[in-house]
VEXLO-143358 format. One record per residue: residue number from 0; residue in one letter; x negated, y negated, z of N, C-alpha, C, O in turn. Coordinates in steps of 0.2 Angstrom, whole numbers, plus 2048, in hexadecimal, padded with zeros to 3 digits. Layout:
BEGIN
> pos;code;n_px;n_py;n_pz;ca_px;ca_py;ca_pz;c_px;c_py;c_pz;o_px;o_py;o_pz
> NUM;a;X;Y;Z;X;Y;Z;X;Y;Z;X;Y;Z
...
% end
This chain:
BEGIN
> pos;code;n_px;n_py;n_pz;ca_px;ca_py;ca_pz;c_px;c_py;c_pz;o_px;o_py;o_pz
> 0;x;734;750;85B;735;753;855;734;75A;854;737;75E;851
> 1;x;72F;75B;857;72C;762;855;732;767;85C;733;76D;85B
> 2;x;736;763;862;73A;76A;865;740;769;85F;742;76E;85C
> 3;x;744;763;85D;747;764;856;748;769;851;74D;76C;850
> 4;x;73E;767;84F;73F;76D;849;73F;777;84D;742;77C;84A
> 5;x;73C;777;851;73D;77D;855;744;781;855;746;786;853
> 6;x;749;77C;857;74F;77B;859;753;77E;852;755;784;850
> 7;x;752;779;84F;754;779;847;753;782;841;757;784;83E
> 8;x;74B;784;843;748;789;842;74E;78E;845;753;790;842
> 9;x;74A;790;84B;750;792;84F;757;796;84F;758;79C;851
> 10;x;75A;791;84C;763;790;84A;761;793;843;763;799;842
> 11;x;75E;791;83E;75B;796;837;75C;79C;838;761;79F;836
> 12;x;756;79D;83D;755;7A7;83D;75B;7AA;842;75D;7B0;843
> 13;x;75D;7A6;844;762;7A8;84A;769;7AB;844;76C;7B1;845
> 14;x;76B;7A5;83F;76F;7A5;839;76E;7AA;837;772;7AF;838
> 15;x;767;7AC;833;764;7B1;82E;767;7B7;832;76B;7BB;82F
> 16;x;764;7B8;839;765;7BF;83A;76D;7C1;83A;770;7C5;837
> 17;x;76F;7BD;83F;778;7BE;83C;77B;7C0;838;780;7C3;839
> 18;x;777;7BD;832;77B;7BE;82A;779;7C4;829;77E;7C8;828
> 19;x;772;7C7;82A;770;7CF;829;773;7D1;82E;774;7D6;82A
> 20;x;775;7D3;832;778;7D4;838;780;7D9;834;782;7DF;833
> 21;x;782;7D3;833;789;7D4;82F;78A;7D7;828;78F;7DB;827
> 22;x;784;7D6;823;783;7D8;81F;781;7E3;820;783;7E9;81D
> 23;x;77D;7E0;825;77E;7EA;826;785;7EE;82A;788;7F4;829
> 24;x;786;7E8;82D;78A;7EC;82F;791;7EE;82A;794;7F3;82B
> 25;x;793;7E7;825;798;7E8;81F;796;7EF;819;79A;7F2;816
> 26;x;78F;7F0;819;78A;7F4;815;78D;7FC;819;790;800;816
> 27;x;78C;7FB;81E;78D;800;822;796;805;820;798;809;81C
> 28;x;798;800;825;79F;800;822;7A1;802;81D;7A5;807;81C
> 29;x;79F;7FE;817;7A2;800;810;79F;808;80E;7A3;80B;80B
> 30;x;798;80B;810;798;811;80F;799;815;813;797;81B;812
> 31;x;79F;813;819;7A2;818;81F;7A8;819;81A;7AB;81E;81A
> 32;x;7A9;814;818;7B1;816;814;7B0;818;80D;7B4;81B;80A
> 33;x;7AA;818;80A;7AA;81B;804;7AA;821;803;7AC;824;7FE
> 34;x;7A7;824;808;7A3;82A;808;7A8;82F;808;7A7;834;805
> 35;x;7B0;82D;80C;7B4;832;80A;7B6;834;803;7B7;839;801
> 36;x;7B7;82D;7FF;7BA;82C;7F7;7B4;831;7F3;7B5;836;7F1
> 37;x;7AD;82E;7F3;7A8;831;7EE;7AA;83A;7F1;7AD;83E;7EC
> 38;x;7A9;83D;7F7;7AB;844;7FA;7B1;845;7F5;7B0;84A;7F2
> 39;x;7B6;842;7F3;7BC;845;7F0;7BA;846;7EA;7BA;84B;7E8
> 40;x;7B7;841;7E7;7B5;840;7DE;7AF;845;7DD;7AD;848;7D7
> 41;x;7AD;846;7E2;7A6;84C;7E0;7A8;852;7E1;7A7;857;7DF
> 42;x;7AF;850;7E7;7B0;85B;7E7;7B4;85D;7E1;7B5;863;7DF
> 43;x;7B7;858;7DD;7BC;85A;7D9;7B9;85E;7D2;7BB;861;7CE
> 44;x;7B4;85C;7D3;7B1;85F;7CD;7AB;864;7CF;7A7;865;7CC
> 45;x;7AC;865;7D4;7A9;86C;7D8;7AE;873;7D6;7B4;873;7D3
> 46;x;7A9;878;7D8;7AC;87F;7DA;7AD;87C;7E0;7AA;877;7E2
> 47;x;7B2;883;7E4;7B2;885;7EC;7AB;886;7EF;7A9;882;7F3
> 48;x;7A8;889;7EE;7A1;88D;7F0;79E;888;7F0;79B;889;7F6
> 49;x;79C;881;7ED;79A;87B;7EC;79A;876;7F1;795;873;7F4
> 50;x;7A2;875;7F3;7A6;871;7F8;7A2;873;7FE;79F;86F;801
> 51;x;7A3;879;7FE;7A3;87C;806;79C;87E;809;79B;87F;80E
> 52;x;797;87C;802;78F;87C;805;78E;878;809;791;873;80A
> 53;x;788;87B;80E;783;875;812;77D;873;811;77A;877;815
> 54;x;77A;870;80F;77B;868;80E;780;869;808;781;86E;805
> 55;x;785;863;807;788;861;802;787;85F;7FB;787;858;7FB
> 56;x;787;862;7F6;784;860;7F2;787;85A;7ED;78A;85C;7E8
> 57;x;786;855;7EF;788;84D;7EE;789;84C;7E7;78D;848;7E5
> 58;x;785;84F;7E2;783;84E;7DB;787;857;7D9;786;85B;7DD
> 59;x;78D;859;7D3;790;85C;7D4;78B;860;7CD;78A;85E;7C7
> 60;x;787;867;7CF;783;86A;7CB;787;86C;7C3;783;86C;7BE
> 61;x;78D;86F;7C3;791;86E;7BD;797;86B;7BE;79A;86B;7C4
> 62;x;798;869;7B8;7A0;868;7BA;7A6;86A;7B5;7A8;86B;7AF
> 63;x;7AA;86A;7BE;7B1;86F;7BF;7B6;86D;7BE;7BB;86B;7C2
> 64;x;7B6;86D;7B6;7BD;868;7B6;7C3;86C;7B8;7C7;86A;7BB
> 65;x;7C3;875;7B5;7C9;878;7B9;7CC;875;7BE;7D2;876;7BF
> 66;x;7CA;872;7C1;7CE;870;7C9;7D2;86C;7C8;7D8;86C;7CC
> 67;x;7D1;866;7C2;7D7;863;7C1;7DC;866;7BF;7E1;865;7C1
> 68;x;7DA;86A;7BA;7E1;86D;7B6;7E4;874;7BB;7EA;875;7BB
> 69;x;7DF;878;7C1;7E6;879;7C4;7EA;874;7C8;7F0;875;7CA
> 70;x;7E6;870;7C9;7EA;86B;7CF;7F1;868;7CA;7F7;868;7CC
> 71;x;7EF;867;7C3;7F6;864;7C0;7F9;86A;7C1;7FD;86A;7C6
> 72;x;7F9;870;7BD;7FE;875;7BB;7FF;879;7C2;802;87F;7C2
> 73;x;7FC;876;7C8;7FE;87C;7CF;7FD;885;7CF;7FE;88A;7CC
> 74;x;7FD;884;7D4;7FA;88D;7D4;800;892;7D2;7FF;898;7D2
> 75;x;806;88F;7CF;80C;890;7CE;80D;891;7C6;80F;896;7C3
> 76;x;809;88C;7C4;80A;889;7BD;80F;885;7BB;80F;883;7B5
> 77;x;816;883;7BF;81B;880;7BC;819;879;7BC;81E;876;7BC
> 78;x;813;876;7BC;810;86F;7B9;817;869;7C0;81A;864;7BE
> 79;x;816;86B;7C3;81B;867;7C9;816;862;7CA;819;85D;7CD
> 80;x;80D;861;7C9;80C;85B;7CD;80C;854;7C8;80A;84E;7CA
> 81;x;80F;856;7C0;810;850;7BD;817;84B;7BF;818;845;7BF
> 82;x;81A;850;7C1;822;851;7C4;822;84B;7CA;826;846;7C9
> 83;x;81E;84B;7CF;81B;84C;7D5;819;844;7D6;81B;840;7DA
> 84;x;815;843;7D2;80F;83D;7CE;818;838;7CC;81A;833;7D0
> 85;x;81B;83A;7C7;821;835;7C5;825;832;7CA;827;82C;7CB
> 86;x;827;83A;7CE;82A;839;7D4;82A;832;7D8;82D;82D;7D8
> 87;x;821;833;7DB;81F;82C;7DF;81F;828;7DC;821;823;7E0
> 88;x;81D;824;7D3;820;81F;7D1;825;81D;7CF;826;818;7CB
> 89;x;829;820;7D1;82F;81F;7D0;833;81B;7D5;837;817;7D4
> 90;x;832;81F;7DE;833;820;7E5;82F;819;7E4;832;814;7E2
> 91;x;82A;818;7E6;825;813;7E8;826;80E;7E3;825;809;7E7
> 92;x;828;80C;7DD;828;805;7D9;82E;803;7DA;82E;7FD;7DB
> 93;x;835;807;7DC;83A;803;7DC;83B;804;7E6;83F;800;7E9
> 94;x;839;808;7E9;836;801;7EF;833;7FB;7F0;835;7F6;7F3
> 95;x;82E;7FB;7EC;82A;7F6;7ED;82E;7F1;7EA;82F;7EB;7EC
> 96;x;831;7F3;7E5;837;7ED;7E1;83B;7EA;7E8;83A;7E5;7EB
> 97;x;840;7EE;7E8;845;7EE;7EE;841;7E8;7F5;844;7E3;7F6
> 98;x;83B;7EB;7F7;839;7E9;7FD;838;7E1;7FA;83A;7DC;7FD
> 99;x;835;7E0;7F5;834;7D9;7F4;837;7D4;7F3;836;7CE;7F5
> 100;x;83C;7D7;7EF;843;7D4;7EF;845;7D2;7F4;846;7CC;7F4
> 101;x;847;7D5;7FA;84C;7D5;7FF;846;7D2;803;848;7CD;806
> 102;x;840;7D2;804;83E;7CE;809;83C;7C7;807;83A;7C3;80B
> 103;x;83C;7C5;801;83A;7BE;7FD;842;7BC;7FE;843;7B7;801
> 104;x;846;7BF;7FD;84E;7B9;7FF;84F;7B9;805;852;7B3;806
> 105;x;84D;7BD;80B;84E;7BC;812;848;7B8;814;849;7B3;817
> 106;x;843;7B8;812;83F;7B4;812;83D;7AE;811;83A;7AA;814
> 107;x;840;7AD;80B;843;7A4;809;849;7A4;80D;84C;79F;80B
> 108;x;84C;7A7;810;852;7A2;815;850;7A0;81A;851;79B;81D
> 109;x;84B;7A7;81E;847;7A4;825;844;79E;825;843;79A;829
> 110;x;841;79D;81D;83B;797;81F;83D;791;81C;83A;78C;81C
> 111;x;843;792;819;845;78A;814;84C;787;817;84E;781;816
> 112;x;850;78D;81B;856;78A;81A;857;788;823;855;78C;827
> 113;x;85A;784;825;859;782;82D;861;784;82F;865;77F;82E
> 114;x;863;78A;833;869;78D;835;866;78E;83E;861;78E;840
> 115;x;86E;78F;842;86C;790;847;868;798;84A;869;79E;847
> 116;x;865;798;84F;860;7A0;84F;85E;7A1;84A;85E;7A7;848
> 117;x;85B;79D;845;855;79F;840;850;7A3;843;84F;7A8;841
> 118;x;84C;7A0;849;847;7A4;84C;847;7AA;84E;843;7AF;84E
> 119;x;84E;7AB;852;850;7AE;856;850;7B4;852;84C;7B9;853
> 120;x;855;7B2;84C;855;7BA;847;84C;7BC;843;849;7C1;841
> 121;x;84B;7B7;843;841;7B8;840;83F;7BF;846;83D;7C4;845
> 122;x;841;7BC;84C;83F;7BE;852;840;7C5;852;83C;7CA;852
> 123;x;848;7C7;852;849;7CD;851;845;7D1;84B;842;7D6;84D
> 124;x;846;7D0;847;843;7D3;83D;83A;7D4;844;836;7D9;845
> 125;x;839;7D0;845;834;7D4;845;831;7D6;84C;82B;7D6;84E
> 126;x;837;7D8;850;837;7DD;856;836;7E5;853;834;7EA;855
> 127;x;83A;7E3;84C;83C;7EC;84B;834;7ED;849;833;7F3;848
> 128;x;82F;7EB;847;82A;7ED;844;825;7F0;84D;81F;7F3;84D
> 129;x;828;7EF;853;825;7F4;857;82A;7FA;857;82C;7FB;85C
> 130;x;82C;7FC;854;831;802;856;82F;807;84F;832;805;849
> 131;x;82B;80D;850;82A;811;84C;82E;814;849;833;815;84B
> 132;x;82A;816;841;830;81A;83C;832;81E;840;838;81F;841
> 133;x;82C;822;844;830;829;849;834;829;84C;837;82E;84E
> 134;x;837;822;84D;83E;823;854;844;822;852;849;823;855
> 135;x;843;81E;849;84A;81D;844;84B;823;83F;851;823;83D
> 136;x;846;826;83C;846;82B;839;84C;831;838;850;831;833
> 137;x;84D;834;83E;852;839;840;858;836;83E;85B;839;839
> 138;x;85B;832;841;861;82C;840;863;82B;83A;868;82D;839
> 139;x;85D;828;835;85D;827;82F;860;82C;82B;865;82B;828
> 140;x;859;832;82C;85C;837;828;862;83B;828;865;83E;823
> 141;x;866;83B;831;86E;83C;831;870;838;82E;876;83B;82B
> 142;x;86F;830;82B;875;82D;827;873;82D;81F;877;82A;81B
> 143;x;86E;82F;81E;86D;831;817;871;836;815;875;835;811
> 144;x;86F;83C;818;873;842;818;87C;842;819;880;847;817
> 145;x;87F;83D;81D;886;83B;81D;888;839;814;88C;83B;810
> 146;x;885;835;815;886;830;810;885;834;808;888;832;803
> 147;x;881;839;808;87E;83F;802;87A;83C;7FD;87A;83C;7F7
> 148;x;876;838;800;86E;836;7FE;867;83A;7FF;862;839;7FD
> 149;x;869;842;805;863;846;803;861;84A;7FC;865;84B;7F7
> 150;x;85A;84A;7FC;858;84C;7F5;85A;849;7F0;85D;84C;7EC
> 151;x;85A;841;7EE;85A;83B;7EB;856;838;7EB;851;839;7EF
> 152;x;857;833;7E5;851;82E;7E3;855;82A;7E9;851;827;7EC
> 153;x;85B;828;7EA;860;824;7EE;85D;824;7F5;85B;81E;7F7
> 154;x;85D;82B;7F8;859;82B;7FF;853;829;802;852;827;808
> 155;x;84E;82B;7FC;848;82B;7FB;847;822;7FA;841;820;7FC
> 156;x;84A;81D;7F8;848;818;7F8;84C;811;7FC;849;80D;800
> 157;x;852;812;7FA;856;80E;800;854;80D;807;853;808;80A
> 158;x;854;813;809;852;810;811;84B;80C;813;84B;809;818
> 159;x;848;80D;810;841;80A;810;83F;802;80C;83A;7FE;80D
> 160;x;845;801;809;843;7FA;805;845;7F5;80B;848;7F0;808
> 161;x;846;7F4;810;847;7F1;816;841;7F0;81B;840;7F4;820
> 162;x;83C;7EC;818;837;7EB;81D;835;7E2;821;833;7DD;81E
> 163;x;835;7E4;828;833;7DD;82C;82F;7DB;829;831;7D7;824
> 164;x;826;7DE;829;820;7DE;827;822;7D8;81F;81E;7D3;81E
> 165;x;826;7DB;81B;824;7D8;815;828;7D2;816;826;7CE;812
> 166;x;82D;7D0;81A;832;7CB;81A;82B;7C5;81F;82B;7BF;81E
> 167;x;829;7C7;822;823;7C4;828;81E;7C0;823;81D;7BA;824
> 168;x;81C;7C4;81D;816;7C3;817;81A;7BD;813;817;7B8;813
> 169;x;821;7BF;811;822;7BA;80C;824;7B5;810;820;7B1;80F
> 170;x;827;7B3;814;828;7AE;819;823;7A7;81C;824;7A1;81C
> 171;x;81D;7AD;81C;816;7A8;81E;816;7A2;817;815;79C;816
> 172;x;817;7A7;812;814;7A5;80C;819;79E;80C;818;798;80D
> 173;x;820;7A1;80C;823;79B;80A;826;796;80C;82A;792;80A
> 174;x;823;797;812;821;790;81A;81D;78C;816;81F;786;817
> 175;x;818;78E;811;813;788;80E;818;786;809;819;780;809
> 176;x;81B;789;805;81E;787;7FE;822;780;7FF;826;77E;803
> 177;x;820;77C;7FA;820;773;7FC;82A;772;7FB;82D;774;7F5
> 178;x;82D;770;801;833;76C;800;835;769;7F9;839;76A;7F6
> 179;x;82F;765;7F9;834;761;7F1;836;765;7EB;83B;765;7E7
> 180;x;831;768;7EC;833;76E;7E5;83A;770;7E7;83E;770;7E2
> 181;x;83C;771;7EB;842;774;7EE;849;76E;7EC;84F;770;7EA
> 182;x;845;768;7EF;848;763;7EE;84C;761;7E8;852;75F;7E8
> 183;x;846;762;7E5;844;75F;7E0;84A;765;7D8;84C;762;7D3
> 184;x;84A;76A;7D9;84E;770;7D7;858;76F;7D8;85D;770;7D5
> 185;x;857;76C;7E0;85F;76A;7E1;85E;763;7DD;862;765;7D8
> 186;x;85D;760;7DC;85E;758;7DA;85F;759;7D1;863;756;7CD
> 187;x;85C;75D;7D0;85D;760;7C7;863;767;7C5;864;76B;7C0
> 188;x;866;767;7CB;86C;76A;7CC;86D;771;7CE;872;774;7CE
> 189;x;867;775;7CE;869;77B;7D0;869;77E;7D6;866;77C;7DB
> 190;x;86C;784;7D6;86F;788;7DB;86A;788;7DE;864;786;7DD
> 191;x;86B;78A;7E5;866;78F;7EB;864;796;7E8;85E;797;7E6
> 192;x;867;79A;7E7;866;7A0;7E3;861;79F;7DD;85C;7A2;7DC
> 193;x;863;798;7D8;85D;797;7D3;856;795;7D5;851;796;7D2
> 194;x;857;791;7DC;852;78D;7DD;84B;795;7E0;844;795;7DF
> 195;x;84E;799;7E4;84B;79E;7E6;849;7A3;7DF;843;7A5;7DE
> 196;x;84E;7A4;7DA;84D;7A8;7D4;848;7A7;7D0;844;7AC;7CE
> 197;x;847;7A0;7CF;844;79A;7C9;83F;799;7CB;83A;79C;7C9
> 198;x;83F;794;7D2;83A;792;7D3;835;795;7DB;82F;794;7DB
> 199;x;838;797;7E0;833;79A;7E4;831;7A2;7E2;82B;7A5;7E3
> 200;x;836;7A4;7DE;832;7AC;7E0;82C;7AC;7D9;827;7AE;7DA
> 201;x;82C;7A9;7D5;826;7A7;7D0;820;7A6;7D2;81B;7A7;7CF
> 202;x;821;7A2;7D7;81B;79E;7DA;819;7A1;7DE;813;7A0;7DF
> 203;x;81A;7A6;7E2;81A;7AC;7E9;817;7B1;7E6;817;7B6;7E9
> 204;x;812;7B1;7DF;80F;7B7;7DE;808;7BB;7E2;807;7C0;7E3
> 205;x;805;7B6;7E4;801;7B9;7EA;804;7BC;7EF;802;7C1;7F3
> 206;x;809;7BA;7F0;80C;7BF;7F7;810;7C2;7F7;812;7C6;7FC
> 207;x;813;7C2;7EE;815;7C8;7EC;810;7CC;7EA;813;7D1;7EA
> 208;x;80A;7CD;7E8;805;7D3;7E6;802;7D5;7ED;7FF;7DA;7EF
> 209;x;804;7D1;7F1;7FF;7D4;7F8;805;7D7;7FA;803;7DA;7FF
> 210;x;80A;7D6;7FA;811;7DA;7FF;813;7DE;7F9;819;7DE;7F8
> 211;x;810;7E3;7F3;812;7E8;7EF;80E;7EB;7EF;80F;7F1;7F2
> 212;x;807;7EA;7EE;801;7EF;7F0;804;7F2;7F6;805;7F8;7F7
> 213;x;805;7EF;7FA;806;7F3;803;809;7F9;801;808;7FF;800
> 214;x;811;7F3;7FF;815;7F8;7FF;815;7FE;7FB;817;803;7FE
> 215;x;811;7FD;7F4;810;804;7F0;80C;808;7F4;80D;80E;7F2
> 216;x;808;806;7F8;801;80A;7FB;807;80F;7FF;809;815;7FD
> 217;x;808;80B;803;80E;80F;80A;812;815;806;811;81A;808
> 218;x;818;812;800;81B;815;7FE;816;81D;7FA;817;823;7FA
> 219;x;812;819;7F9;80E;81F;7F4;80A;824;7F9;808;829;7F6
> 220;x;809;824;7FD;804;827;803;80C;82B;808;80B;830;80A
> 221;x;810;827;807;817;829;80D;817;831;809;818;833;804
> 222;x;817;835;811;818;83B;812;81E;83F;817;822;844;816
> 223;x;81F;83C;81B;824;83C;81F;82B;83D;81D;82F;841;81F
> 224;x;82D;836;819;834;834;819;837;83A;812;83C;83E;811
> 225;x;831;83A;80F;834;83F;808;834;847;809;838;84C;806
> 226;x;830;848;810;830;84E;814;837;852;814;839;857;811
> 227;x;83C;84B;81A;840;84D;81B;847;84C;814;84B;850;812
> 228;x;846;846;812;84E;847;80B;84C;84E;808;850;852;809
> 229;x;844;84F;802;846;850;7FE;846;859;7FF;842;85B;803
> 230;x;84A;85D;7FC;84A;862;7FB;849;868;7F6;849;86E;7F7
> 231;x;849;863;7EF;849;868;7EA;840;866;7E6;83E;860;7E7
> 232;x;83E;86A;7E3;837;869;7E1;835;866;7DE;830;863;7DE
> 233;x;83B;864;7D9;83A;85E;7D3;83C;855;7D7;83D;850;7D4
> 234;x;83B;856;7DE;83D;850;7DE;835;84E;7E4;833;849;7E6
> 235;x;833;853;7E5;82C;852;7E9;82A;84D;7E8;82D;84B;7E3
> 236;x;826;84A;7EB;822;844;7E9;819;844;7EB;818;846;7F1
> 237;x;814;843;7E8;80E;843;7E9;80B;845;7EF;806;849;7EF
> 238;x;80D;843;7F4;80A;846;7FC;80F;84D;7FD;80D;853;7FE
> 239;x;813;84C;7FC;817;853;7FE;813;859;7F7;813;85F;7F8
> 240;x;812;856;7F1;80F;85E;7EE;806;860;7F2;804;864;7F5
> 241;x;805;85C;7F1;7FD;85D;7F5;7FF;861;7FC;7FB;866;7FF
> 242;x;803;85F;7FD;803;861;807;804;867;805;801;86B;809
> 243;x;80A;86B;7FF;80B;871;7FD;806;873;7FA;806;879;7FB
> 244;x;801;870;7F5;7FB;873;7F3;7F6;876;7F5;7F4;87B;7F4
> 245;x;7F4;871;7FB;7F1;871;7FF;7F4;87B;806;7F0;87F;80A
> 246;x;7F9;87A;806;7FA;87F;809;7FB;887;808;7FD;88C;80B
> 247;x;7FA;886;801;7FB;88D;7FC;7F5;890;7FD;7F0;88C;7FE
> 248;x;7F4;898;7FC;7F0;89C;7FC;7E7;89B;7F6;7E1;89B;7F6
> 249;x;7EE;89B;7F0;7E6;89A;7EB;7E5;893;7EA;7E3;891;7E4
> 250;x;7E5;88D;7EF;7E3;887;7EC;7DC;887;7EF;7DB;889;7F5
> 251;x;7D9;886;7E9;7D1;884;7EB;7CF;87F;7F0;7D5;87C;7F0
> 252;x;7CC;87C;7F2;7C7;876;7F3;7C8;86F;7EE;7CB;86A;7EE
> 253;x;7C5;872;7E9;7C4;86E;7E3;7CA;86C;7E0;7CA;867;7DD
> 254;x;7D0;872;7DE;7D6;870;7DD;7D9;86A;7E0;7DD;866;7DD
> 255;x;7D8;86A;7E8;7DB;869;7EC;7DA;860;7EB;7DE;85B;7EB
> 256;x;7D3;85F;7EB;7D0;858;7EB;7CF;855;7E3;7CD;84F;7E2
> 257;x;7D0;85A;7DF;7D4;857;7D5;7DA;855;7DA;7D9;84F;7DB
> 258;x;7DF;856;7DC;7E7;855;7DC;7E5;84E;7E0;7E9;849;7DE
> 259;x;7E2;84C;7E4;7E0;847;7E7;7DE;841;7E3;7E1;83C;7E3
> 260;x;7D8;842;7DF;7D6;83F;7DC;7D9;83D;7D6;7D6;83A;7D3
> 261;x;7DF;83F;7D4;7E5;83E;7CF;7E9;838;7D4;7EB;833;7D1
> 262;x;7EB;83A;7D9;7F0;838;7DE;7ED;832;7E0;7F1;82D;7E0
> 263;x;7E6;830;7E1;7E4;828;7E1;7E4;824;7DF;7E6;81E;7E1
> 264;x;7E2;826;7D5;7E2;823;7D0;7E8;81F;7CF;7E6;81B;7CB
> 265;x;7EF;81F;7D0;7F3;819;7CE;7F1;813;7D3;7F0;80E;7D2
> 266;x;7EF;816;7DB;7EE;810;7DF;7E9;80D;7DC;7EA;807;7DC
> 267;x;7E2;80E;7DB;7DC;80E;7DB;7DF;806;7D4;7DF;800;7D5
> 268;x;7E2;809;7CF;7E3;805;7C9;7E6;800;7CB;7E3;7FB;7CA
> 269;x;7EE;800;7CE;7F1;7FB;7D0;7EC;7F7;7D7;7F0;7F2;7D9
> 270;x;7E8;7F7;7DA;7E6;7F3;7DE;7E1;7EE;7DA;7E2;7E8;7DA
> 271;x;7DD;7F3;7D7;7D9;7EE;7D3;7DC;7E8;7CD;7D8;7E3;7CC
> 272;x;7E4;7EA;7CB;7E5;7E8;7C7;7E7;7E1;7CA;7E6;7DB;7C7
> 273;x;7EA;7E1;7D2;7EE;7DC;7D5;7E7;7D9;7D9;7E7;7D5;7DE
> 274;x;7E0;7DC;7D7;7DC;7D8;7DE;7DD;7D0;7DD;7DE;7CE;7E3
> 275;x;7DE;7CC;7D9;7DD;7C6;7D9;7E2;7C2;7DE;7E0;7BD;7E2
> 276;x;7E9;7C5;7DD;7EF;7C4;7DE;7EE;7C5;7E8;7EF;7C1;7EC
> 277;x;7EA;7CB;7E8;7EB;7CF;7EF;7E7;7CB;7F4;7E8;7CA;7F9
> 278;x;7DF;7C8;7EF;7DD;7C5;7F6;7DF;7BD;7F7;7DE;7B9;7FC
> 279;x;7E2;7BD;7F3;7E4;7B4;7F1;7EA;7B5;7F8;7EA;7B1;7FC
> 280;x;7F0;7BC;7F8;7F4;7BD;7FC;7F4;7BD;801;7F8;7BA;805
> 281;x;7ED;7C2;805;7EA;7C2;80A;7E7;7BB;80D;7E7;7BB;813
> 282;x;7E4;7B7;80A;7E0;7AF;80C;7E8;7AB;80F;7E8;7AA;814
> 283;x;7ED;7AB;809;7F3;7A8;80D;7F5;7AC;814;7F7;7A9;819
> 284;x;7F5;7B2;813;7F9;7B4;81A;7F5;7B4;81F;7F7;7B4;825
> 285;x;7ED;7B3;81F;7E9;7B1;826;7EA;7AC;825;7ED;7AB;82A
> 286;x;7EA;7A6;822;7EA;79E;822;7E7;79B;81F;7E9;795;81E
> 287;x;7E0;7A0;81B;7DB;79E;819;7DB;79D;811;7DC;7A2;80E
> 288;x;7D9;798;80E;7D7;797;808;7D1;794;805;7D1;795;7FF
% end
């Protein structure tokens, strides 16, 4: 009895220290990744002279709200980073629309309708997810520019609502989504197109809130593709003014990290608003619920 309970004891503290183990180490983590956000939210309401102290001073002595209003009105004044801000939800919402769309119909055919090479073409769709933006980019942008979609909202979104990754997420989802309902949808006489309209894409909202977060994120952060279409200033979008902010003679420090701190805030909102949605999306697409 007593090597038992030793035994037993044991496996306790053996447990215990594990969970602290882990617990330091997520603690840890969580303020390796914080420390850059608080850095942003603290310099913005710094002076330059502030920022660029050593020790840093963590607690901001006054505060500088100037930095947000040069960051909106730019070292220019022609107020381009309200422009800029619409730009990306404009770009990024109806992507995200587009991507979902197109990957919830391609994705209710891979996983409900039994054709020949169903696998095979799953197989392909998501071969193209090893082949980086950099090697189709060039290509693209010659057939944007054939076609007279540079410097557009046209170019800027179209080519990017086509993604494996999101067709892969709604897929998984709708491998579980039960047959009968399906069934159940033809025998009361409607269409294929209704039964997806009506009754799967309603049902698919965790894996639609976790495959628009991405996409918004991606879209809202993408810096590259808007690089090359867009050309004229009014059609910039969020990462492209900063990148030009950021490279101008009189922007400050603190300017620089207000335009930032502005630039998060729709993500910071929209994540929060969809957490529910997002990790319910996440538990289905590992397995786990």
């Amino acid at each position: 009895m007593r090597r038992v309970d030793t035994k037993n004891t044991f496996s306790k503290l053996l447990s215990l220290v594990i969970d602290v183990a882990i617990w330091f180490f997520l603690i840890g983590f969580a303020v390796f990744v914080l420390i850059p956000v608080v850095f942003m939210f603290t310099a913005s309401l710094m002076p330059a002279r502030d920022i660029m102290s050593i020790p840093y001073p963590w607690i901001p002595r006054t505060l500088h709200i100037q930095n947000f209003w040069q960051a909106i009105k730019g070292n220019d004044g022609k107020f381009l980073f309200p422009r800029s801000i619409l730009n990306s939800l404009i770009v990024a919402s109806l992507t995200t629309l587009g991507t979902v769309l197109l990957s919830a119909l391609t994705a209710f055919g891979l996983a409900k309708y039994k054709f020949r090479a169903r696998n095979v073409i799953f197989l392909i769709i998501l071969s193209t997810m090893m082949i980086p933006f950099e090697a189709i980019m060039i290509p693209l942008y010659l057939l944007i520019v054939n076609i007279g979609w540079q410097d557009t909202y046209t170019g800027l979104i179209i080519p990017l609502i086509a993604s494996a990754f999101g067709i892969f997420i709604m897929r998984q989802f709708f491998i579980t989504f039960p047959d009968e309902l399906i069934d159940s949808a033809r025998i009361d006489g409607a269409n294929e197109f209704m039964i997806f309209w009506k009754i799967a894409l309603p049902n698919s909202k965790p894996a639609i809130a976790a495959l628009s977060v991405l996409t918004f994120r991606a879209q809202w952060d993408n810096l590259i593709w808007p690089l090359l279409v867009v050309q004229s200033p009014e059609k910039k979008t969020i990462p492209l003014y900063i990148s030009q902010f950021a490279s101008e003679k009189y922007t400050n420090e603190g300017a620089l990290m207000a335009a930032a701190v502005i630039a998060s805030i729709p993500m910071i909102i929209i994540f929060l608003s969809f957490t529910k949605y997002f990790i319910t999306g996440a538990e289905l697409f590992t397995g786990r619920k």
